[in-house]
C-alpha positions in Angstrom: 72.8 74.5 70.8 69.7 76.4 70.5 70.6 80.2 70.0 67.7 83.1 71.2 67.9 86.6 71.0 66.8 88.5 73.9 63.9 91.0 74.1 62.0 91.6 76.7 59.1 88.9 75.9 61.1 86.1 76.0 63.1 87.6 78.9 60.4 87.7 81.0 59.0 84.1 79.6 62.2 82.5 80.3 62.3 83.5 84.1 58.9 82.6 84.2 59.6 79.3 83.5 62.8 78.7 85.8 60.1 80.0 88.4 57.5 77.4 87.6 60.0 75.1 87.0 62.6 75.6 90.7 60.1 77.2 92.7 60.4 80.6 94.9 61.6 81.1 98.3 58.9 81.5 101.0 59.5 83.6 103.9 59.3 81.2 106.2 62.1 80.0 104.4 64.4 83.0 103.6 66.6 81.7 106.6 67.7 78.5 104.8 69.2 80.4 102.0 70.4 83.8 104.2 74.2 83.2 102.8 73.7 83.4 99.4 71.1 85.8 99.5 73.1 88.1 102.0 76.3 88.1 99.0 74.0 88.5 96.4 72.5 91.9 98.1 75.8 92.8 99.3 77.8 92.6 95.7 74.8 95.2 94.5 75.3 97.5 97.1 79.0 97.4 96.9 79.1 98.7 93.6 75.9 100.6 93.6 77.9 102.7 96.1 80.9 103.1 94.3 79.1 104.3 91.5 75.5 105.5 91.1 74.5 104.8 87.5 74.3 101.0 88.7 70.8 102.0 90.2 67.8 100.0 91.1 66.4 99.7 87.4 69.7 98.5 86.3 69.7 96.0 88.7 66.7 94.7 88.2 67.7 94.3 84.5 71.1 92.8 85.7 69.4 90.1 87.9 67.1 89.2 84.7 69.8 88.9 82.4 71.7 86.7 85.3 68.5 84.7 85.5 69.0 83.8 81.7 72.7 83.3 81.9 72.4 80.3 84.5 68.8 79.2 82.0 71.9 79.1 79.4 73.6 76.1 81.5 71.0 74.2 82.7 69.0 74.2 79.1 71.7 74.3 76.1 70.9 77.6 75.0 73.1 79.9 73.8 71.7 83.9 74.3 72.3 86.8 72.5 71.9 89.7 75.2 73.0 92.5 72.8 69.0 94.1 72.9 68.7 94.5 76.6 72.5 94.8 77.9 74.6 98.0 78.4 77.6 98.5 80.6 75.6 98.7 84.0 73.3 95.7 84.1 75.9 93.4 82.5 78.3 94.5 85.7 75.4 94.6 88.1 75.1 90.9 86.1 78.5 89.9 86.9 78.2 90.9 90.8 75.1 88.9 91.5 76.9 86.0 89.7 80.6 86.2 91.7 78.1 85.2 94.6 77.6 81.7 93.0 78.8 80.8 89.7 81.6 78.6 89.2 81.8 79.5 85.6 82.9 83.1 86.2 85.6 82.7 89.2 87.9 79.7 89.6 87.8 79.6 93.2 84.3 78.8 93.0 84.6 76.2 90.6 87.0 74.0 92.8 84.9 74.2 96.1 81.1 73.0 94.0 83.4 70.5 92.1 84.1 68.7 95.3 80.5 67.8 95.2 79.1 68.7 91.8 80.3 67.0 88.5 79.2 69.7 86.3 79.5 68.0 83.0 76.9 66.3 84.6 73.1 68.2 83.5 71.7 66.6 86.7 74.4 67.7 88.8 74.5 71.0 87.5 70.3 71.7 87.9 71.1 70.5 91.1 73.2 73.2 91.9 72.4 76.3 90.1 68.3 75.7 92.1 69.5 77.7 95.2 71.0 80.4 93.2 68.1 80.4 91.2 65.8 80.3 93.9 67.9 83.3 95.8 67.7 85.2 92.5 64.1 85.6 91.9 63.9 86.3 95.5 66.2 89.0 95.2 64.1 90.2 91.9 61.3 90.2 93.8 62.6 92.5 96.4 64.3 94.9 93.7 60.6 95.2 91.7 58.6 96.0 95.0 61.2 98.7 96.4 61.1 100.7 92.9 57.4 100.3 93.4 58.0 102.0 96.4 60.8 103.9 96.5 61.4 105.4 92.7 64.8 104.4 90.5 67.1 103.9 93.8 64.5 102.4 96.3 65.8 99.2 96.3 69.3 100.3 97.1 67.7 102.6 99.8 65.9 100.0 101.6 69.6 97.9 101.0 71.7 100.1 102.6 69.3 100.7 105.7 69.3 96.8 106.1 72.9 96.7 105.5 74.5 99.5 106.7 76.6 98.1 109.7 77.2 94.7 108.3 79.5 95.6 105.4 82.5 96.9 104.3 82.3 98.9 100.8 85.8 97.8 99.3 87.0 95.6 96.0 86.3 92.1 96.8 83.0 90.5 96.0 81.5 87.6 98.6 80.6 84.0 97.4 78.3 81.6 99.6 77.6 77.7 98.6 75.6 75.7 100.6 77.3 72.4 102.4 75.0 70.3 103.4 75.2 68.7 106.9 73.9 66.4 109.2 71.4 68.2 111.4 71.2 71.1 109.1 72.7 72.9 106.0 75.3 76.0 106.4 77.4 78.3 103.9 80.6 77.8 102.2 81.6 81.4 102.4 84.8 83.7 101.1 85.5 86.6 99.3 86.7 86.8 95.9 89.7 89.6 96.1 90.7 92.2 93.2 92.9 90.8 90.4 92.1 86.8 90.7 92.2 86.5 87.0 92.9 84.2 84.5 96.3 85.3 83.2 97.6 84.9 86.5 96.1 81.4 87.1 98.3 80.7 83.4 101.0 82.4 85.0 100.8 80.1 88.0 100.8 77.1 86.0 103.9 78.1 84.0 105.8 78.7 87.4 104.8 75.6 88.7 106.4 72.4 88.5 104.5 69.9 90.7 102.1 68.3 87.7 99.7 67.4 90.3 98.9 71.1 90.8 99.2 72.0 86.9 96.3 69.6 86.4 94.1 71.5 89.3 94.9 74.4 87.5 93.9 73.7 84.7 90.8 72.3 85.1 89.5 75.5 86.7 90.5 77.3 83.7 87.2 78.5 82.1 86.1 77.0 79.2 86.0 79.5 76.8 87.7 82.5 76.3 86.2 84.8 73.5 88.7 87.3 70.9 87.7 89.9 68.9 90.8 91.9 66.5 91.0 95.2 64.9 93.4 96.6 62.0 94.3 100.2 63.9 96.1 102.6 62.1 98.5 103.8 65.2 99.1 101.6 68.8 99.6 105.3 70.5 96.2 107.0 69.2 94.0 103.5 69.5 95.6 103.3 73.4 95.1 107.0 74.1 91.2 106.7 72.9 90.7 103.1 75.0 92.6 105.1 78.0 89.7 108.2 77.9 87.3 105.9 79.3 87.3 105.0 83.0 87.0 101.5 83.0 90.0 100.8 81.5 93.5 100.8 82.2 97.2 100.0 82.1 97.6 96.3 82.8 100.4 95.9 85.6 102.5 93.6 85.2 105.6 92.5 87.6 109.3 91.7 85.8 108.7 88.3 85.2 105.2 89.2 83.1 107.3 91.9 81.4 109.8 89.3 80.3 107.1 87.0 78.4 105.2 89.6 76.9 106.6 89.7 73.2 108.3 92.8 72.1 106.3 95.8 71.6 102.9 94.8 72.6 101.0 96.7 75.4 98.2 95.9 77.4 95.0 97.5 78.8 92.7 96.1 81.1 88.6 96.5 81.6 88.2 96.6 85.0 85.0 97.4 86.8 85.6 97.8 90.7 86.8 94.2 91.5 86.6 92.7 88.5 88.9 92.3 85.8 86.4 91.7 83.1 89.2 91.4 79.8 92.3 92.3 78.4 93.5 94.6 75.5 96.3 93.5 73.4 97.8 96.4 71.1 100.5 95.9 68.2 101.5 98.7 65.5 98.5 97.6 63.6 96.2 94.9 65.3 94.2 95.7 68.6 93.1 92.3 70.1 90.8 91.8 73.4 89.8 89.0 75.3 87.3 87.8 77.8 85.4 84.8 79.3 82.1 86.4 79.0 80.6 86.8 75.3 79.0 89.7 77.2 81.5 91.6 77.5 83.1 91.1 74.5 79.7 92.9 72.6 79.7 95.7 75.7 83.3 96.1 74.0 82.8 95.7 70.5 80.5 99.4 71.4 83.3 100.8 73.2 86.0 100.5 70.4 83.4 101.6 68.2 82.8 104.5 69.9 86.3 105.5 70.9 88.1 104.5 67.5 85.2 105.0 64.6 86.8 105.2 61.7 90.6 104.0 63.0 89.6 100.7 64.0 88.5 98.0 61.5 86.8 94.6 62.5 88.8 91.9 61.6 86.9 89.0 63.4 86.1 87.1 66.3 87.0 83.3 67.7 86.4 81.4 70.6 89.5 79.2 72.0 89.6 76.5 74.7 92.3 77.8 77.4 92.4 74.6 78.5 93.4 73.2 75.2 95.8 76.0 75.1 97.6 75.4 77.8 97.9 71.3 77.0 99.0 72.9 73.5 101.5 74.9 75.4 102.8 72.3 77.8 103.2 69.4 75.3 105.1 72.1 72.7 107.7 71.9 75.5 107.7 68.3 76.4 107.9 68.0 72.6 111.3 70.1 72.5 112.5 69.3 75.8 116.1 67.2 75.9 115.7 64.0 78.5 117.4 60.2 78.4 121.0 59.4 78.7 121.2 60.8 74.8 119.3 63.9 76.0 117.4 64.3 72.9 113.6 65.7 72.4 110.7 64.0 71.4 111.0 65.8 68.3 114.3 64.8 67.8 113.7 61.5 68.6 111.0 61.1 66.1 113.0 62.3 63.5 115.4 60.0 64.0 113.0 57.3 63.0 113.2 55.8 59.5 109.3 54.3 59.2 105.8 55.7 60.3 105.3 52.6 62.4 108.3 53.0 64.7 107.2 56.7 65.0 103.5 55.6 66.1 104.9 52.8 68.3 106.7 55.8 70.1 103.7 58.0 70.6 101.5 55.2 71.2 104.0 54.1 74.2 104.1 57.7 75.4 99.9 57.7 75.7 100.2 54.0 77.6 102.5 55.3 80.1 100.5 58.1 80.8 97.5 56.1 81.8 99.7 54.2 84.0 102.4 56.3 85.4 100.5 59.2 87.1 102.0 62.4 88.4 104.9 62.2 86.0 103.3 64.7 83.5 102.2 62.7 80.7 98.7 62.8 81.3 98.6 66.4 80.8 99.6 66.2 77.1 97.9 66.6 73.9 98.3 63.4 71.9 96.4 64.5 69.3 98.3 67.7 69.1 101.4 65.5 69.2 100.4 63.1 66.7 100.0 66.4 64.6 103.5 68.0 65.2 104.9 64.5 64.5 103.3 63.7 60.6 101.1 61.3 62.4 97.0 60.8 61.6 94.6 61.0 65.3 94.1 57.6 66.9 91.8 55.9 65.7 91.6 52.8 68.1 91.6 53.5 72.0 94.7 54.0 74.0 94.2 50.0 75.7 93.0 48.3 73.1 91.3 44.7 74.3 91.1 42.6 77.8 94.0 41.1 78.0 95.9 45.1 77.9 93.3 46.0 80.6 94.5 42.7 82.4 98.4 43.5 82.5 97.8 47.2 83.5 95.4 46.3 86.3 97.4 43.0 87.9 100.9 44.8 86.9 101.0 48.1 87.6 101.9 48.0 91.0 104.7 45.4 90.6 106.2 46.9 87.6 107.9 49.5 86.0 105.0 51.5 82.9 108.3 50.7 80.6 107.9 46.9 80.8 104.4 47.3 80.8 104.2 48.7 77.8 106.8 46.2 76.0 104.2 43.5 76.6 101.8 45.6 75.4 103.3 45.9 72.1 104.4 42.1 71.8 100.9 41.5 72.2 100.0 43.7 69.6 102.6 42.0 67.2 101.1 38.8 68.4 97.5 39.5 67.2 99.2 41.2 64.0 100.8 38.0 62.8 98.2 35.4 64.2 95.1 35.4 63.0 91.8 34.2 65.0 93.6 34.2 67.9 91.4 31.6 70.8 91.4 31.6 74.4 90.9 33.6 77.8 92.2 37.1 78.0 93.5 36.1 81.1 95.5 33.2 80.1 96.8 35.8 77.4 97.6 38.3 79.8 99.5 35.5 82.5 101.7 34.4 79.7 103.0 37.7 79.2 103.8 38.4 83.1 105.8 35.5 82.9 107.6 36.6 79.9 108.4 39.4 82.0 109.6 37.3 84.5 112.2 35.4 82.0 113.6 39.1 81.3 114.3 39.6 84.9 115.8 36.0 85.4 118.9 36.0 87.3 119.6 32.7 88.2 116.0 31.8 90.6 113.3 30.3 89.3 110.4 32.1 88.3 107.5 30.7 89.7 104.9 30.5 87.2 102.5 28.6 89.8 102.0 31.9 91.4 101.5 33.8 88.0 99.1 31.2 87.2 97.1 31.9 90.6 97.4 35.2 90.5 95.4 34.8 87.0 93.0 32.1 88.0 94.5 29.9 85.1 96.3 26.5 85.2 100.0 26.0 85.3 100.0 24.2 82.1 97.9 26.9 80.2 100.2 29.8 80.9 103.5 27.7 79.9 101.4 27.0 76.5 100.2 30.4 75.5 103.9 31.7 76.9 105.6 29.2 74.1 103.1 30.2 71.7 103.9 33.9 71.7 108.0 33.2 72.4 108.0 30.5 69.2 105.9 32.7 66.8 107.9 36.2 67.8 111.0 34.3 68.3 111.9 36.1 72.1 115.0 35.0 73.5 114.8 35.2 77.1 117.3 34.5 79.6 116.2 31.2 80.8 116.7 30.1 77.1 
């Protein structure tokens, strides 16, 4: 990833070239894109007229550095703001992005998702063009009204356009286009005080329907950044952080209380309707943590104003909190007591006597959760499992060759993922102790149906004429390759 420092050359190059590169807005235009534009304008004046230090200039410097941010997902590029940021034009930053960006609010992310696959670089310079677009349009307007109007004209000529249209409150409005048949409209809401990651983990923890952990956790952002301290007292570093305005006691309800671990307290950087980070104080380390490396420098100045000489920088990291959260959830399938000899995983493991039968167990684990959805094992960290248990990452893919692909797409429907997964393995000890094994995967793959077939034998006949069609193999062929595998493994079935 390319890394650039920002000054305001390059600044103004690199806006210059998402300009020559998306376009601008036309007036005869402006109508087509009146939603987004209208939250953009409106999240300014919102907190323009909560405070007045977040004035014209500032937003003009906010809108640029906005500009850059989205340049930062469309292009690879990884920016250091720290020359041209300070507290007001990284908030002012923030508001014009809670209009649009699906990387700064949840809620945003699952409604573009539904048509935008942003892993996707075409998808995603897809999306961010309107914003982009609406953006320079918005610049535009900010640049001629200080012309005109001194430090505060833009805002001026804002609140004149807006003054019977909006409410001045916490929430900050969102607009994504849908397009239509016969014409394009808005996708538009309101993003409401305290919608904040640590309550999204909370939600997850509280709920048990695995269909709705996985939504959750795919809108969990993809970074989170810490920075740590060494303090010398919790009480002096919490009185100094508490002196300035923006930040305050987190509240938390009984439950919350309940997780925290003993003696920790937290404060909160808050900025009107957004909850920008948290502060995490022990007797002698001062953590904080936020999705936007923005504001963790903005931060790093605080602390080193309000704590000088009490506060010493230990370091910083970047985490995955979705990785954290699969980390979390699989440390308590790991240690969770289920089967008729409720044991753990863990346990379970342990109770093995040689690597293999240990791998064979994780490896079983991983099958079923490609084919038993909705049962919560697709939400694990196998590789994070594989660690806890002694074992080395997989190297091979979970379904290894055609004829597995074959018995999970022609079984799954008729057959329980444990059976499914016994064949699996007996065709693994198959190809272990034959060598240069011949023939179609699908011939392969019908023999071991109706080896399933013989373990279900009650007395009827299997009818290996309809495995055989089902297949699109001869009769003959499937009885062969079924003898083949039965003789060499020596499987006793119940029709022998």
């Amino acid at each position: 990833m390319k890394k650039i420092k920002v000054r305001d050359y390059n600044l103004k190059r690199d806006i210059q070239r998402l300009a020559k590169e998306f376009g601008t807005i036309k007036d005869k235009e402006i109508n087509e894109y009146e939603g987004l534009l209208f939250s953009m304008e409106a999240n300014l004046l919102k907190l323009h007229k909560k405070d007045e230090k977040l004035n014209s200039r500032r937003a003009l410097e906010g809108i640029s550095i906005a500009l850059l941010k989205v340049n930062s997902y469309i292009n690879d590029i990884e920016y250091d703001f720290d020359m041209v940021s300070n507290n007001e034009n990284i908030i002012l930053s923030e508001a014009i992005r809670m209009s649009f960006d699906p990387y700064i609010d949840y809620g945003i992310k699952e409604i573009v998702e539904r048509k935008y696959d942003l892993k996707s670089l075409d998808d995603r310079k897809k999306y961010f063009e309107d914003p982009i677009k609406c953006m320079l349009k918005v610049k535009e307007s900010i640049e001629r009204n200080l012309v005109a109007f001194g430090k505060d004209g833009y805002f001026y000529f804002l609140d004149k356009q807006m003054i019977d249209l909006l409410d001045i409150d916490n929430t900050m409005l969102f607009a994504i286009k849908e397009y239509k048949k016969g014409g394009n409209s808005y996708i538009e809401g309101e993003i409401k005080e305290g919608y904040t990651t640590s309550k999204t983990i909370d939600l997850v923890r509280e709920n048990s329907d695995n269909k709705n952990v996985k939504e959750i956790i795919s809108m969990l952002p993809e970074k989170m950044y810490i920075i740590s301290y060494e303090i010398q007292s919790k009480e002096y570093t919490k009185k100094k952080l508490l002196e300035n305005s923006k930040i305050q006691y987190l509240e938390m309800d009984k439950e919350d209380l309940e997780m925290c671990e003993e003696g920790l307290e937290y404060l909160i950087l808050k900025v009107g309707y957004s909850e920008l980070g948290t502060f995490e104080i022990s007797d002698n380390i001062l953590k904080f943590e936020a999705i936007d490396i923005e504001i963790i420098e903005i931060v790093k100045k605080i602390i080193k104003e309000a704590l000088s000489f009490t506060a010493k920088y230990i370091g910083e990291k970047t985490i995955s909190p979705e990785k954290e959260m699969k980390k979390e959830i699989t440390e308590d399938f790991l240690n969770t007591h289920q089967g008729e000899e409720m044991k753990s995983p863990l346990e379970i493991c342990e109770g093995f006597t040689t690597k293999k039968e240990k791998k064979e167990y994780v490896e079983s684990l991983e099958i079923m959760s490609v084919l038993v959805k909705n049962r919560g094992l697709e939400i694990l960290d196998f590789d994070y499992i594989r660690k806890r248990v002694g074992l080395k990452k997989r190297v091979k893919g979970i379904i290894r060759d055609g004829v597995e692909e074959l018995l999970i797409k022609k079984m799954a429907e008729r057959f329980l993922g444990e059976d499914i997964v016994s064949l699996i393995f007996i065709w693994r000890d198959f190809e272990e102790k034959v060598k240069g094994i011949k023939g179609w995967d699908k011939s392969w793959a019908a023999a071991l149906e109706n080896l399933t077939n013989q373990w279900y034998y009650y007395g009827e006949k299997c009818d290996i004429e309809e495995i055989a069609k089902a297949y699109g193999v001869a009769t003959s062929t499937v009885r062969k390759k079924y003898n083949e595998i039965r003789t060499e493994l020596n499987i006793k079935t119940y029709s022998s």
